[in-house]
C-alpha positions in Angstrom: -12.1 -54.1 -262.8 -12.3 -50.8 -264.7 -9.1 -48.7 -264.9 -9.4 -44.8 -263.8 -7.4 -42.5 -265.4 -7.2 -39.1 -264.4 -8.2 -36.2 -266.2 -5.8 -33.9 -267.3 -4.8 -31.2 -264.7 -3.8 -28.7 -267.8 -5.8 -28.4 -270.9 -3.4 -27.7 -274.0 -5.1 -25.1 -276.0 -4.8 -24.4 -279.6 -4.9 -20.6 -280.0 -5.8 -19.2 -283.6 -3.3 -18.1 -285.5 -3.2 -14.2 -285.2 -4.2 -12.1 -288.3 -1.0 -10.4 -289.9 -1.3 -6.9 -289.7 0.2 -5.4 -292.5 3.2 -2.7 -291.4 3.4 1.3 -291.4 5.1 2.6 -294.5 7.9 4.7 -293.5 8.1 7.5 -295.3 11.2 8.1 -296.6 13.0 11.4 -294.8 14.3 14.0 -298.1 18.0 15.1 -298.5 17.6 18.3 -295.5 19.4 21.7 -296.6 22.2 22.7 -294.2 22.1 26.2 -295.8 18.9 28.6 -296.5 18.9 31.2 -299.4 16.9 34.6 -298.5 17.6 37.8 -300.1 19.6 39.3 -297.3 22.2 36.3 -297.3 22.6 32.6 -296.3 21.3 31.0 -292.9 23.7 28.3 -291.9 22.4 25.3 -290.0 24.9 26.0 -286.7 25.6 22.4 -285.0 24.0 21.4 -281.6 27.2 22.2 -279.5 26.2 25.7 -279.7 23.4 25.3 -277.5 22.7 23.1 -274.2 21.7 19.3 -275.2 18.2 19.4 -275.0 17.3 16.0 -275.4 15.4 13.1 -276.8 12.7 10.8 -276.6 13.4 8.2 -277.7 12.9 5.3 -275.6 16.1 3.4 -274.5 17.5 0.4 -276.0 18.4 -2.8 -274.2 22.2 -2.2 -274.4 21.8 1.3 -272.9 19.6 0.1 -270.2 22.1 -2.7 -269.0 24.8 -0.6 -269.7 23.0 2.5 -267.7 21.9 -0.5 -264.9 25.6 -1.8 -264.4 27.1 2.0 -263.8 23.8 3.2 -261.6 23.4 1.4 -258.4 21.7 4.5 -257.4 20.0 7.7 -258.2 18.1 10.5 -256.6 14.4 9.4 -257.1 13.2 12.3 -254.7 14.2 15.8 -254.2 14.3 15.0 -250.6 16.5 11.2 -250.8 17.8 8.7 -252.3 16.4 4.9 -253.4 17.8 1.7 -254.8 17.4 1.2 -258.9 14.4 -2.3 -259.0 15.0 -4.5 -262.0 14.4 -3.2 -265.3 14.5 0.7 -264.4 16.5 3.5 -265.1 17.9 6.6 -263.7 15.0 9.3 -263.7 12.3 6.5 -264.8 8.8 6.8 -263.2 7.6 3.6 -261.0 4.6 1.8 -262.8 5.6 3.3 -266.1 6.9 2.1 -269.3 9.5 -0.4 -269.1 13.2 1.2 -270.1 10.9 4.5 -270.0 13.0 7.4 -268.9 11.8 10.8 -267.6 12.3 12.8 -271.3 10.7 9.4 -273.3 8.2 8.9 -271.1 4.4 9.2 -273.1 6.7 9.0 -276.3 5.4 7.1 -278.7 6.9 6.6 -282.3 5.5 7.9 -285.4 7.3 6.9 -288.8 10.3 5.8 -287.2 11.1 8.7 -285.3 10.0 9.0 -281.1 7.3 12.0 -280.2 7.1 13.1 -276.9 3.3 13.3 -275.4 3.4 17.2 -275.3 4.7 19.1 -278.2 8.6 21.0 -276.6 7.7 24.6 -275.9 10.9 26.9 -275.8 11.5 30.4 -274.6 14.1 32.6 -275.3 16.0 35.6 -273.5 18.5 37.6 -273.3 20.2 39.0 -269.9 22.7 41.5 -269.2 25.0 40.9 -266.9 27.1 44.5 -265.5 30.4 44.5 -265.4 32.1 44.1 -262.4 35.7 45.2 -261.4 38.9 42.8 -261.2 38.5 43.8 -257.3 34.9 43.0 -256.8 35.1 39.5 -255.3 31.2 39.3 -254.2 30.1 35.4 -255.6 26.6 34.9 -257.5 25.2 33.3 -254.1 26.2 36.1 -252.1 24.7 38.2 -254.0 21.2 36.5 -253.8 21.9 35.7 -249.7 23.8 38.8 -248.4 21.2 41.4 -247.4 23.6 43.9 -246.9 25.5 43.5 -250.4 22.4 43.1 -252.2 21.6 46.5 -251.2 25.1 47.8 -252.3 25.4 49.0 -256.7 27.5 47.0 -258.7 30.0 49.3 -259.9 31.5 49.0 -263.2 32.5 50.7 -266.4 29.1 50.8 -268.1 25.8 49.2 -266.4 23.6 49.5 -269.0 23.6 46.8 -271.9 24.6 48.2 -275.2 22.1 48.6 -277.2 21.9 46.1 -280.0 22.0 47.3 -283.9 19.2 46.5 -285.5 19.2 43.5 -288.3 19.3 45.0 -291.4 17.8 43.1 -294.6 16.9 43.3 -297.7 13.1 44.1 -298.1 11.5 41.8 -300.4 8.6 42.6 -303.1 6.2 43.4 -300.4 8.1 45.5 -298.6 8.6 49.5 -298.9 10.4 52.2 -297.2 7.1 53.6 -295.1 8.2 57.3 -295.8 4.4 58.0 -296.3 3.4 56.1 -293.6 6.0 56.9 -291.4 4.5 57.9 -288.5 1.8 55.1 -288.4 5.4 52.6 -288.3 6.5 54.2 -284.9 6.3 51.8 -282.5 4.0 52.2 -279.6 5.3 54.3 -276.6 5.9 52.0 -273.5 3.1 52.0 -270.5 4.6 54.0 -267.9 6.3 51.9 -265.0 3.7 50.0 -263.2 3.3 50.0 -259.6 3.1 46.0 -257.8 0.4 45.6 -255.2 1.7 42.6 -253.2 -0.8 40.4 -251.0 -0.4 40.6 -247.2 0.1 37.2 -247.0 2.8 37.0 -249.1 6.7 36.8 -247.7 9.5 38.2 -249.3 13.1 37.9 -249.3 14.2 41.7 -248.9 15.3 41.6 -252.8 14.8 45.1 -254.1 14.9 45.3 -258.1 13.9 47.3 -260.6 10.4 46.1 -261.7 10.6 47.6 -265.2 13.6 48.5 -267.1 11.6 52.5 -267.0 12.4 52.2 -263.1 15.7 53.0 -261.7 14.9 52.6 -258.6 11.8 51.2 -256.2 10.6 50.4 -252.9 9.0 47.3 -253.9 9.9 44.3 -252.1 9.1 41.9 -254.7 8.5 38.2 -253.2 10.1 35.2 -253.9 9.3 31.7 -254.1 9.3 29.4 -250.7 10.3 26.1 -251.3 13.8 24.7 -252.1 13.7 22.7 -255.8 16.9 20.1 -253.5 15.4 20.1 -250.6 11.5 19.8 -251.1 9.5 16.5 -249.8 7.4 16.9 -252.3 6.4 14.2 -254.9 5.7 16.6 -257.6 9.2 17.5 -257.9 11.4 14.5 -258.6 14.7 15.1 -259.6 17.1 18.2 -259.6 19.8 18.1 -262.0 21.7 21.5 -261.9 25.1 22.2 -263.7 28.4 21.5 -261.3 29.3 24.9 -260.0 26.5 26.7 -261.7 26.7 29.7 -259.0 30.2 30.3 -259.6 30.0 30.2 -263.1 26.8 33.1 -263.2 28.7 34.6 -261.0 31.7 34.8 -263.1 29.9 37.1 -266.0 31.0 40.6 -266.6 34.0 40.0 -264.6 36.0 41.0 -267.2 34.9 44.6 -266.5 33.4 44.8 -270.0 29.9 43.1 -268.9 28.7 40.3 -271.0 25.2 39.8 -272.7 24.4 36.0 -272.3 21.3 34.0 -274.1 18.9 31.3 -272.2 16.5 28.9 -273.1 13.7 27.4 -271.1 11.6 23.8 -272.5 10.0 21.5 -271.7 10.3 17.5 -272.6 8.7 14.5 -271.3 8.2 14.8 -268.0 10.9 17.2 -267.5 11.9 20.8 -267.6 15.1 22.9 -268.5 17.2 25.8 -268.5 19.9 25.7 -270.8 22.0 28.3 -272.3 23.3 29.5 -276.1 27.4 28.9 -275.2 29.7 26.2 -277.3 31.3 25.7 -273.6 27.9 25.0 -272.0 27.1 20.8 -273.2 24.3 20.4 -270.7 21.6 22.0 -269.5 22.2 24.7 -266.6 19.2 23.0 -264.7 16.7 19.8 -266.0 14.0 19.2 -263.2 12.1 16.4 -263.5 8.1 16.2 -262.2 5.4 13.6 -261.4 3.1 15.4 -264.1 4.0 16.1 -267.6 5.0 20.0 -268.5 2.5 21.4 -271.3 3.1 25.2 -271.3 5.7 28.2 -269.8 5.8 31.7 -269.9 8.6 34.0 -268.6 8.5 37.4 -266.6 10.4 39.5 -268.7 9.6 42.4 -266.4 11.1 41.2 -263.4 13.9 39.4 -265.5 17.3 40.3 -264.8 21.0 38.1 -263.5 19.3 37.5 -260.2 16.0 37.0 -260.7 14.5 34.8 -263.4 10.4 34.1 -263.0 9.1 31.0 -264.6 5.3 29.9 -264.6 4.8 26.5 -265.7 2.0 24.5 -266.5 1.2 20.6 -266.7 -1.2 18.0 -267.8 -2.7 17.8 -264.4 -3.9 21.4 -263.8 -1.2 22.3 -261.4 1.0 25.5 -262.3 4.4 25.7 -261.0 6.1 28.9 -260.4 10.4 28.5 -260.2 13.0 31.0 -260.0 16.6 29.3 -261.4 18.4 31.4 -259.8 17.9 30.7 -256.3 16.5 27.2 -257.0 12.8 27.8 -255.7 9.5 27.5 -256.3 5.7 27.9 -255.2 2.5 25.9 -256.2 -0.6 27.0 -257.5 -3.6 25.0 -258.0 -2.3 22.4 -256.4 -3.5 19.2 -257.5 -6.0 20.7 -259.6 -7.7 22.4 -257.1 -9.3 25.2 -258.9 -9.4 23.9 -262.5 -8.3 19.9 -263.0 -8.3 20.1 -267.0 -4.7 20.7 -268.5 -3.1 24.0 -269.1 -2.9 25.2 -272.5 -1.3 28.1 -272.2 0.5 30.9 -269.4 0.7 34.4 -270.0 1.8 37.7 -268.4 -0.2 40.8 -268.2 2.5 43.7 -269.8 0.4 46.0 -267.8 0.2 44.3 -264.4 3.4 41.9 -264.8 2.6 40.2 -261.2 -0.5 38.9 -263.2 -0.4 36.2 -265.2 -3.4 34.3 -266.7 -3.7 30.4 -267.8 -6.2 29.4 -269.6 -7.2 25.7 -269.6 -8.5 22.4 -271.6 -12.0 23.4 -270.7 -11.6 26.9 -272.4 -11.8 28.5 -268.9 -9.6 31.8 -268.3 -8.3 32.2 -264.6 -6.2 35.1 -263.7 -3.8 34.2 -260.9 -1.7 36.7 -258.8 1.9 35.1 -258.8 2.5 36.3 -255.4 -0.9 34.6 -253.8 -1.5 31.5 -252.2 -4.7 29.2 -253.3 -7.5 28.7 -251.1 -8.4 26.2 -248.2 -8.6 22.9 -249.9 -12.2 22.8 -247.9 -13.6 24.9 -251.1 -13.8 21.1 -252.9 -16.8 20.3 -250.9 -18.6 23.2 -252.9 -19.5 24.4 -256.6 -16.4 26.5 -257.3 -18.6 29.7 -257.7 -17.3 30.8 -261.6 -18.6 27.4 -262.3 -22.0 28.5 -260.8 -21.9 31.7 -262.1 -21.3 31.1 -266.0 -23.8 28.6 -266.1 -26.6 31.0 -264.3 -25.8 34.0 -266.3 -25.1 32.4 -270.1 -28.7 32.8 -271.5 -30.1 29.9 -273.9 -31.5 30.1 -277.1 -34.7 30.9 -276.0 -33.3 34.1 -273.8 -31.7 35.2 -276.6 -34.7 34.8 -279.4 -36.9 36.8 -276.8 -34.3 39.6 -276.2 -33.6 40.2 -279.6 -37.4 40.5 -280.4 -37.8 43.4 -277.4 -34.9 45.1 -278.3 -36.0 45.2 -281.8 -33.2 43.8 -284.1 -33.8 43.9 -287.6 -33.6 40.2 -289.3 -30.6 41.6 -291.4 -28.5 41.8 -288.4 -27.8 38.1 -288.7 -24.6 37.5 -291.2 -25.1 35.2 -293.9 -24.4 31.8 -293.2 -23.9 32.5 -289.5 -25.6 30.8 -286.7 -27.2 32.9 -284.4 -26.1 31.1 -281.1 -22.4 30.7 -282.6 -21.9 34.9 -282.8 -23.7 36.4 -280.5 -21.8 36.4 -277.6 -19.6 37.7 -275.1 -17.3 37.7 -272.6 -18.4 36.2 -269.4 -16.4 37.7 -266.4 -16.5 36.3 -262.5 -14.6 38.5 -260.1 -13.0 37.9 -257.0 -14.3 41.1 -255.1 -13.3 39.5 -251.8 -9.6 39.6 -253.4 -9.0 42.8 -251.1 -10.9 42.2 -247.5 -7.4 41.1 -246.5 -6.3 45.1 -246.9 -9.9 46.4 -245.9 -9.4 48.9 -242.5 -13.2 47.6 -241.3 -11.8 44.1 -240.8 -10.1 43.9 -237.5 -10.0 41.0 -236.6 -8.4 37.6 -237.9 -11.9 35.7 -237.2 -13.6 37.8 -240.1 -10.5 37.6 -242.2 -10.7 34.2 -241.8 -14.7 33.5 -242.7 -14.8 34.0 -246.2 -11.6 31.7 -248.4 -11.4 33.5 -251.4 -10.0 36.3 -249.2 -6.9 37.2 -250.6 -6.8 33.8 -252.5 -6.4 33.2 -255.8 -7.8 33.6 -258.3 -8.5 36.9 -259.1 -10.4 36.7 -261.8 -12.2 34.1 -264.3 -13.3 34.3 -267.7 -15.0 32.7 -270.4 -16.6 32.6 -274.2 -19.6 30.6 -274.2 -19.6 27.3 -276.5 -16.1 28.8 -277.8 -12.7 26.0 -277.7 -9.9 28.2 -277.1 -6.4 27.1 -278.9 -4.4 30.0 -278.3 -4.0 33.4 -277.1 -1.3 36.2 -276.9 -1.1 39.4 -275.4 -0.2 42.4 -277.5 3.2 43.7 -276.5 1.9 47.4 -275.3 -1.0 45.1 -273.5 -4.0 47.2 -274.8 -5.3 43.6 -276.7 -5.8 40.0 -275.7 -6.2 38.0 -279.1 -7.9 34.5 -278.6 -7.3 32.2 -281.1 -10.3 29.1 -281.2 -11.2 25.5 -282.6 -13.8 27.3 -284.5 -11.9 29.2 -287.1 -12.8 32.9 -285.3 -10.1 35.6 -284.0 -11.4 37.1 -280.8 -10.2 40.5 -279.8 -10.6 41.4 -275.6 -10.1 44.8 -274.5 -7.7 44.4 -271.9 -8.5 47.5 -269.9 -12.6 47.3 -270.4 -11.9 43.8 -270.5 -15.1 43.5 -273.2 -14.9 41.4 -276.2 -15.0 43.8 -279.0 -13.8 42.2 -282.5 -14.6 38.7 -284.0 -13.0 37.8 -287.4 -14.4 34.7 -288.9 -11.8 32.7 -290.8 -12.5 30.6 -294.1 -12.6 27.0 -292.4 -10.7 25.0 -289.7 -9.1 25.8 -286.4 -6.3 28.8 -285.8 -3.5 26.8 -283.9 -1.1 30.0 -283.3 -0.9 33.8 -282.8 2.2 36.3 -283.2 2.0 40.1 -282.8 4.1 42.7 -284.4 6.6 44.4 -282.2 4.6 47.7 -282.0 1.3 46.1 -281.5 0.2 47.1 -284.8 -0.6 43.8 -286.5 -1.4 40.2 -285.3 -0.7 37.2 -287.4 -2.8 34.3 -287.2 -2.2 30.8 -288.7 -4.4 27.8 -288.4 -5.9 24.7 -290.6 -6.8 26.5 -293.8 -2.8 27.0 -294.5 -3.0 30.3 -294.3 -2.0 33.0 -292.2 -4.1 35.9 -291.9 -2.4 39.2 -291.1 -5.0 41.6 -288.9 -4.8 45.6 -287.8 -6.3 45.5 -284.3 -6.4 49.3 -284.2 -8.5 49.7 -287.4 -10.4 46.0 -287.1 -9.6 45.0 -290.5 -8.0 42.5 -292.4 -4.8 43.6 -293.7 -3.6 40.4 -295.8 -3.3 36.6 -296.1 -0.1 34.9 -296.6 -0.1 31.8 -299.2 2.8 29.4 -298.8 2.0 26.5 -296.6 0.7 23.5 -298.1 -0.3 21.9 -294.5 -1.3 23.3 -291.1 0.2 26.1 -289.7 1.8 25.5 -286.5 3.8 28.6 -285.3 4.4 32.0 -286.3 7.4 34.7 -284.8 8.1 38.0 -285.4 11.5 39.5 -286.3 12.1 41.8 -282.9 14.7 44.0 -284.8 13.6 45.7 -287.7 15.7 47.4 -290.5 15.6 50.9 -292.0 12.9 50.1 -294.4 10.6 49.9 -291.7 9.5 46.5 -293.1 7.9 43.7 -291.1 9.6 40.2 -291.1 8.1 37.1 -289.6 8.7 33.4 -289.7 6.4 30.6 -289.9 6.6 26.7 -289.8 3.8 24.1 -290.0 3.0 20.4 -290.9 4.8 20.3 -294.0 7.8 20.9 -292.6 8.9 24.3 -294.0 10.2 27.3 -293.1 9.0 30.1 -294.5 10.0 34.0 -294.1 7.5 36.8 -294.7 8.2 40.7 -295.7 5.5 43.4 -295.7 5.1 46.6 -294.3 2.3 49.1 -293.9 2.7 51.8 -296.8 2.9 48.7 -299.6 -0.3 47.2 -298.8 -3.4 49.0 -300.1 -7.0 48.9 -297.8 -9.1 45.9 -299.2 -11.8 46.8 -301.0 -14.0 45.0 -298.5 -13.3 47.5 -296.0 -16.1 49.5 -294.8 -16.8 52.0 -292.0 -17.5 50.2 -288.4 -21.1 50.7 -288.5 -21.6 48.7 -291.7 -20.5 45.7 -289.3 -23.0 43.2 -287.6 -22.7 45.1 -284.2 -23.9 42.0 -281.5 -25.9 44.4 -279.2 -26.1 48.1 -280.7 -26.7 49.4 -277.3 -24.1 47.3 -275.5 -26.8 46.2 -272.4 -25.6 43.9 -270.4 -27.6 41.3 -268.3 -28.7 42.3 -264.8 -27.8 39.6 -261.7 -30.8 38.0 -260.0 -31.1 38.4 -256.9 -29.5 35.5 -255.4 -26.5 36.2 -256.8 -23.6 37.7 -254.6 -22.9 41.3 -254.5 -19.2 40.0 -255.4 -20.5 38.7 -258.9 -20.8 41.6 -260.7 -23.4 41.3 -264.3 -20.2 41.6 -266.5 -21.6 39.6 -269.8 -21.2 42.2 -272.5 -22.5 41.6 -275.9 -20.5 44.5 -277.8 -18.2 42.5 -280.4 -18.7 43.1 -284.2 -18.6 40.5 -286.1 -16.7 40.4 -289.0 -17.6 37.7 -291.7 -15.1 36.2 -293.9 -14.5 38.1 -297.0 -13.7 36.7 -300.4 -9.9 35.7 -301.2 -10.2 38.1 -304.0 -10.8 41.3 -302.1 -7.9 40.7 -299.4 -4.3 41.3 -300.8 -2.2 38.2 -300.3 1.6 37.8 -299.7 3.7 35.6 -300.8 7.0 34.3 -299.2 10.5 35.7 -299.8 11.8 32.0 -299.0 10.4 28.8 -298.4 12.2 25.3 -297.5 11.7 22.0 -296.1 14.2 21.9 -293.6 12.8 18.9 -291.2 11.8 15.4 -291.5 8.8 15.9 -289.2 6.1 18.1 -288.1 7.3 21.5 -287.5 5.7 22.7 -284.4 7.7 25.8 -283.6 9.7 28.5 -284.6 11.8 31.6 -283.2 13.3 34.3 -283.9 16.2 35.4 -281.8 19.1 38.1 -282.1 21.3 35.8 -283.8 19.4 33.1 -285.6 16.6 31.7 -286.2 15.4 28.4 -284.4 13.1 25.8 -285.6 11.3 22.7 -283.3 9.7 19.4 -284.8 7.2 17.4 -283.2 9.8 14.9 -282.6 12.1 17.5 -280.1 15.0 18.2 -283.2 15.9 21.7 -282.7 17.7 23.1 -285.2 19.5 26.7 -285.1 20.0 28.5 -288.4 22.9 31.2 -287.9 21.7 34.6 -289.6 23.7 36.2 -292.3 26.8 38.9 -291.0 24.8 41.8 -290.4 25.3 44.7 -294.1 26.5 48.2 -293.7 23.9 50.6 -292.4 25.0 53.4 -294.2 25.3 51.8 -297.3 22.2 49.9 -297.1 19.9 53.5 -296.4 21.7 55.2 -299.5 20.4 51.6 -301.4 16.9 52.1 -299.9 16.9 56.0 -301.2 17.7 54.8 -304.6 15.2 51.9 -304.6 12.6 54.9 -303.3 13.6 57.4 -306.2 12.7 54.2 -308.9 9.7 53.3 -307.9 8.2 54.3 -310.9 10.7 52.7 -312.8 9.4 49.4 -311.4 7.5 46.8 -313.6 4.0 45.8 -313.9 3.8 43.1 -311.1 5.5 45.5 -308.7 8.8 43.4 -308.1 11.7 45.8 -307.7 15.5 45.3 -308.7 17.4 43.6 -305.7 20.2 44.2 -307.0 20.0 47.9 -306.3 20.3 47.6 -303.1 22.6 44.2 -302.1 25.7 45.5 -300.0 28.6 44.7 -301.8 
């Protein structure tokens, strides 16, 4: 009799031991200045209580969470409702994600030591004036947004206008110069004249009537708001609403004092969240933090419409979708919605200055939409086809082959070519699709709602799309008179767009790399560019030329601002942060920098298309798709670092233990953001004496040929005492 023993029902496995991966180096963090030396004084690092707590990213820890789980039984999951806190999740954490992930860590990850949030924080500054209002007005904030008939009615007060702010007066460095004999050229540009809104038919409004730019005193324009209510919303895209206890009383409360009162916001983004805070030691969080189902990448503010009752905000996410909020009444409208006309994320959101109702985004897949804030997007029945830009940029961009053939019948000389440039990478243009059926809403011939209805694109947005072919775009900024759209790339090249011809007219080629950022001057003169070759490149749209490289980064540059206040010197000052983790400040100004030596006449340039022809439609394209790929830019090769004048900085520090992503320059400081959300806010120096500072600047004038060989002129000439 044989015994049967049973085999085992588990099966003990010895697992291999795992290979030991050897850990990250941290790198040490250096000793960070709290103070900054530049020749007009010391910036002080002011502490965070000055402005609303932006946040971090940082993932929480175990006691946190328990200690968050024990006091949170529960929290407001939905805009519209509330739901019970599961095991192992916080207040504001997504279901399915992270564990002990909340809604500003979520996506963070943790690079030497410190937490990164997936999306670099974007900020936005303003400043709003509030008019003062007498001890007797008792009209509330909310009143004043609901009450038809006291919306109607003129605040009264001592003075409505804001004063108007001195300009901030520094010491020009060795760059810099007076501009007496350029001193018309330093004028800023006069100011479009006020710009008339064309609103759709379909839109709705709430009766508010405002001033659409600050030229206009008075209009007839009912400008629309927003529909749906941020608290009240079933949507899933929208959250959680946190907004600030009594947040309508307090706005209401400014310029009560009867003297009016001049307050300072800031908009961001972090995580999968969104904020309004403001500059005020009282104010410790922010005034509103909404929290989404997508994750933030991008803003832009209206500063035309912009005022204590009205406060436009386009943002975009990772999903496509753009997101239009006004704070102040706590609603918003949807474009794109779930990626309906362009699924790639959103780069970047920008206003038109000359049709501020406009505003265009340009996406991951380097396509340009322009959307009318004020429209609605089409049927959702438009996925079943091609979306017809898609259709019509791929029919009309010609290959090689079209190319090699039209350039032989048109007769280009081989010369034309640039050295070192490939044919397909510069000859090109900018490939328009419009929307011509924008306006058969508003068309007399259409009577009735059957035709309005036949065609989707009727009214719908978007207006407009746009597109450089085989080109990445990184970044783009409108100049500030809106006569230039500058497109930064992947491939090292500054585009220039006329905005009115809309027509791509300038390339500049850049030494190597991608540009990551843009920054304008104040009077549209000039456009700084910064990118991967550490440089930043300083161009004159108006005379398509290079004006000078700046020298001082030893990484990538990551953001670049303009000072918005200039001194009597007519100088320029700009800031600029990057990789490294500095901060450095820039002087020039027109009159001390010389014209290259590699600056020629404009028909010396490689001229893409002397005669400017542009391609004729086939016939199967709509009447509505109008033969707008141009090939007029010039381009403009790279020219040697010995025939460009270069700058260097007037003060450079390492003032962060991280990536430095952006930098700002407002009315009382400057502000700096890392890649890990620290934003720091460096106090400007107390402003010098005017008068005494423009009798300085005659005597610096009068010894100019006193000065020394290199150029550097005696500071101490002209320091306020």
């Amino acid at each position: 009799m044989e015994l049967y023993i049973p085999p085992p029902t588990t099966f003990f496995r010895v697992l291999p031991p795992k290979p030991v991966v050897p850990a990250v180096p941290i790198v040490p963090i250096p000793d960070l200045p709290d103070k900054l030396h530049a020749p007009e004084g010391t910036y002080k690092l002011n502490p965070p209580e000055g402005f609303s707590n932006i946040g971090s990213p940082a993932h929480p820890t175990a006691a946190e969470l328990a200690r968050q789980q024990q006091s949170t039984s529960t929290f407001l999951a939905g805009a519209s409702g509330f739901m019970v806190a599961g095991p192992g999740m916080m207040p504001g954490q997504m279901p399915g994600g992270p564990p002990a992930s909340t809604a500003m860590s979520y996506g963070s990850s943790i690079v030497n030591g410190q937490a990164q949030p997936p999306q670099p924080v974007k900020m936005t500054f303003v400043n709003i004036w509030y008019p003062p209002k007498q001890p007797n007005d008792q009209r509330s904030f909310g009143g004043l947004l609901g009450n038809k008939q006291q919306q109607n009615t003129p605040l009264v007060g001592v003075d409505s206008q804001p004063p108007k702010e001195e300009n901030y007066q520094y010491e020009p460095s060795l760059y810099s110069d007076d501009g007496e004999g350029n001193e018309n050229a330093s004028q800023p540009s006069s100011e479009p004249p006020p710009l008339e809104m064309n609103i759709p038919g379909n839109s709705t409004s709430t009766g508010k009537r405002i001033p659409f730019t600050k030229n206009q005193q008075s209009t007839n324009n009912v400008i629309p708001r927003p529909k749906n209510n941020l608290r009240s919303s079933s949507s899933t895209f929208v959250t959680r609403v946190q907004m600030q206890e009594n947040l309508l009383k307090n706005l209401g409360e400014k310029g009560r004092s009867g003297v009016g009162e001049m307050a300072r916001y800031g908009f961001w983004n972090l995580g999968r969240t969104f904020a309004w805070g403001e500059e005020n030691p009282k104010t410790k969080e922010p005034l509103t933090r909404i929290t989404f189902s997508q994750v933030p990448t991008c803003h832009a503010v209206n500063m035309h419409t912009l005022g204590p009752d009205r406060m436009d905000v386009v943002i975009g996410f990772t999903s496509g979708d753009l997101l239009w909020v006004d704070f102040t009444i706590g609603k918003y409208s949807r474009l794109n919605k779930g990626g309906l006309l362009n699924n790639t994320a959103v780069v970047g959101v920008h206003f038109d200055p000359r049709q501020p109702h406009h505003f265009v985004a340009h996406f991951a897949d380097s396509t340009i939409l322009r959307f009318h804030l004020f429209a609605d997007d089409p049927p959702t029945s438009i996925m079943a086809f091609v979306l017809p830009w898609t259709k019509y940029f791929d029919s009309v961009a010609p290959t090689s082959s079209e190319k090699e053939k039209e350039r032989k019948n048109s007769g280009s000389l081989p010369d034309a070519t640039p050295i070192g440039a490939v044919d397909n990478e510069w000859e090109e243009g900018l490939i328009k699709w419009k929307n011509e059926e924008w306006n058969l809403l508003n068309n007399p011939n259409v009577n009735t709602k059957k035709d309005k209805d036949v065609n989707p694109w009727a009214g719908k947005n978007p207006i407009a799309a746009y597109k450089i072919e085989k080109v990445k775009i990184s970044a783009m900024a409108y100049s500030p008179d809106g006569r230039f759209l500058a497109i930064a790339a992947e491939d090292g090249n500054l585009r220039m767009v006329d905005v009115a011809e809309e027509q791509l007219t300038d390339t500049f080629a850049g030494y190597f790399g991608s540009l990551n950022c843009i920054a304008w001057s104040p009077d549209s003169r000039f456009v700084a560019v910064g990118g991967q070759d550490d440089l930043i490149t300083i161009f004159s749209a108006r005379e398509s030329r290079i004006v000078a490289r700046c020298q001082g980064h030893s990484a990538f540059v990551m953001s670049i601002a303009f000072d918005q206040s200039r001194g009597e010197a007519r100088a320029y000052r700009f800031a600029s942060v990057g990789e490294d983790a500095k901060l450095i400040l820039w002087d020039f100004s027109a009159a001390a920098l010389h014209r290259p030596r590699h600056h020629h006449p404009t028909s010396s340039h490689h001229r893409l298309g002397a005669g400017g022809s542009s391609l004729s439609l086939s016939a199967q394209h709509s009447k509505s798709h109008l033969p707008l790929y141009v090939k007029s830019s010039i381009f403009h090769p790279a020219p040697p670092r010995s025939e460009v004048a270069l700058l260097q900085p007037v003060m450079a520090r390492v003032v962060e233990g991280n990536l430095l992503t952006g930098v700002h320059m407002t009315q009382t400081s400057i502000v700096t953001v890392s890649r890990a959300a620290q934003v720091k806010f460096w106090t400007r120096p107390p402003r010098t004496n005017t008068h005494h500072h423009g009798h300085n600047t005659k005597q610096r004038t009068a010894s100019k040929g006193a000065t020394s060989s290199n150029g550097r002129r005696d500071r101490e000439m002209s320091t306020p005492a």
